[in-house]
N, C-alpha and C positions, 0 to 999 in steps of 0.2 A: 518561370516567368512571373514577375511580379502582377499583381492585381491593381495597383495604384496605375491610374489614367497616364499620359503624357503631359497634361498640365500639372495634376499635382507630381510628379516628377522634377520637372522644371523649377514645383517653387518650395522642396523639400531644403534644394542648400543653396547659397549663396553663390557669388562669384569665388569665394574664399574658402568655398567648401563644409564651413560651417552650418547647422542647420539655422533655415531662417528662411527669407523668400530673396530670390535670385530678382537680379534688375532682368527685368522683361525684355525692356528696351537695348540693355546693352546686349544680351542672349540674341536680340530679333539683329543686330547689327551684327554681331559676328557673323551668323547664317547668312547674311546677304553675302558680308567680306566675301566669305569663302566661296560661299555659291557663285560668286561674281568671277573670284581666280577659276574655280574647277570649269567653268562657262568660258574663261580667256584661252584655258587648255584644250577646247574642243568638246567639254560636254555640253548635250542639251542643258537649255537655259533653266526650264521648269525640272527636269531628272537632278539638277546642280543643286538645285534649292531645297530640293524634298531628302535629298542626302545629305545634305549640312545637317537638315533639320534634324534626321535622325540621330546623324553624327553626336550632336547635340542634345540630345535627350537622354537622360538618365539610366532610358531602359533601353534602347537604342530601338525602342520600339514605338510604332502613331497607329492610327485609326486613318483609315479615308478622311474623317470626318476630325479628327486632332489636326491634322494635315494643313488641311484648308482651313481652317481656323487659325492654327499659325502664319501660315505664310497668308492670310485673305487671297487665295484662289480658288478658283471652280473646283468641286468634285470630279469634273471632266479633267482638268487639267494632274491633280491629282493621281486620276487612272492610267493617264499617257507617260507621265512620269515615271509612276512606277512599275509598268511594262516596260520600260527602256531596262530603266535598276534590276527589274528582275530576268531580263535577256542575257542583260554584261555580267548577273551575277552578283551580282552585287548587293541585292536585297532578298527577302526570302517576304513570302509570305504564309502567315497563321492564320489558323480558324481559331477565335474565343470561343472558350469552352462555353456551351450552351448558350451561343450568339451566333446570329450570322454573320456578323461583323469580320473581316479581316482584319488583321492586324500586319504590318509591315515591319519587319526588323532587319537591322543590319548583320550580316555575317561575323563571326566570331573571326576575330583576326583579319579585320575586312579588306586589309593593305596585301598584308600577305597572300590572301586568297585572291584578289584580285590581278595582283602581280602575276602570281604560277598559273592562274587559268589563262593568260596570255600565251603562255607556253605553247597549250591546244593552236592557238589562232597562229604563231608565228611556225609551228610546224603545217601548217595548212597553204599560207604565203610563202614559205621558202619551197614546199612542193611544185607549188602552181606556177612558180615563178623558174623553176627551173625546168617545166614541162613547156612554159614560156620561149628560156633559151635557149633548149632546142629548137622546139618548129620554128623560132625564125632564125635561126643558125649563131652558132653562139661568137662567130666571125664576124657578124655584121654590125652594124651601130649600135642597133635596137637588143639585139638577141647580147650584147657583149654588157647593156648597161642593166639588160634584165638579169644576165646571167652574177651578175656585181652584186645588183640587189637582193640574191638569193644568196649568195655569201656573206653579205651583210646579216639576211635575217637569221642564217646559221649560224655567224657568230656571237649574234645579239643573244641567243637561245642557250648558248654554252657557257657564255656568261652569267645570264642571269639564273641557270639554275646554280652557277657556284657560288652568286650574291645571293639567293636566298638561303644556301646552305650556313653559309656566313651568316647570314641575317638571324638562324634560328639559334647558332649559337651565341651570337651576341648578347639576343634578347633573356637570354638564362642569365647572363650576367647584372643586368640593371636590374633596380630597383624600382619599378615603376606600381604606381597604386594599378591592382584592379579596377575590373567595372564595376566590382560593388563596392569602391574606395577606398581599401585594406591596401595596405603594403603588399608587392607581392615578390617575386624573387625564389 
C-alpha cells in the first residue's frame, strides 16, 4: 500500500495520465456521474458516492476524513456508507500502520468479486424460494410464480458462473494497464 494520502494521489497525474495535477473539478464530476447511475441502479445514494470515489482514486484507497473532504460530507455519512460497501463486499477496511485511522479500499477485482459473491445470495433466494413453493403448493397461483422465480434464480446462477468463467479468460487476453499504470497482459 502506498504512503502517498488520497489527495496527493488524485493530483500525481492528469486526466491523460501524464504526471502533473489532474482537474479536480472534472475528477469531482465524474464521481457524481457515476455515483448518480450506481444510485439509478438501486444503490444507496451516500455508499454510490464513496465507491465512485474510491473507484476513482489512485490507490483505490480514502481515510474517513479524505472521504469527506472529497465529496463535502459528514463523517457520519461517510460511516453509514461505508458499512453498507463493507456488508455487500465491496470495500475492505485497513488499520494505518501506527495510526488509528482506518483506511477504506476497494477490492482487487472489485466487479469480479462482487459479481461471484452474488452467487452466495442467489443460492440462498433460489432455496427459500422453493421452500416457498412448496408450502403454498406449487399448483397454485402464488406457489407456481414462486416456484418460476426459483428457476429463474437457478438459471441466472448457471449462467453466470459460466460468464464469469468466460470472463476470466477473456480478461488474460486484453491489454489493459494495471492499477499501478503499466501495461498489463
Amino acid at each position: 500500500m502506498s504512503s502517498e494520502s488520497g489527495e496527493n494521489a488524485r493530483e500525481r497525474q492528469d486526466t491523460g495520465g501524464a504526471p502533473g495535477k489532474r482537474d479536480a473539478e472534472a475528477v469531482s464530476r465524474f464521481v457524481e456521474r457515476f455515483a448518480s447511475e450506481l444510485t439509478e441502479a438501486g444503490m444507496q445514494r451516500m455508499a454510490s458516492r464513496v465507491f465512485a470515489a474510491l473507484l476513482a482514486d489512485d490507490d483505490a484507497s480514502m481515510t474517513s476524513a479524505e472521504l469527506a473532504l472529497a465529496l463535502q460530507i459528514s463523517p457520519a455519512a461517510v460511516s453509514g456508507a461505508v458499512n453498507y460497501l463493507t456488508q455487500v463486499s465491496m470495500v475492505g477496511r485497513e488499520r494505518e500502520p501506527g495510526s488509528r485511522r482506518d483506511r477504506y479500499r476497494l477490492h482487487n477485482e472489485i466487479w469480479y468479486t462482487t459479481f461471484a459473491s452474488r452467487d452466495r445470495v442467489l443460492t440462498r433466494w433460489e432455496q427459500t424460494l422453493k421452500d416457498g413453493a412448496r408450502t403454498l403448493g406449487e399448483h397454485t397461483p402464488a406457489g407456481a410464480r414462486i416456484a418460476e422465480t426459483a428457476a429463474f434464480f437457478e438459471f441466472l446462477q448457471s449462467e453466470l458462473e459460466s460468464l464469469m468463467g468466460r470472463w476470466e479468460e477473456h480478461r488474460k487476453t486484453l491489454d489493459l494497464p494495471t492499477a499501478d499504470g503499466r501495461a498489463g497482459a
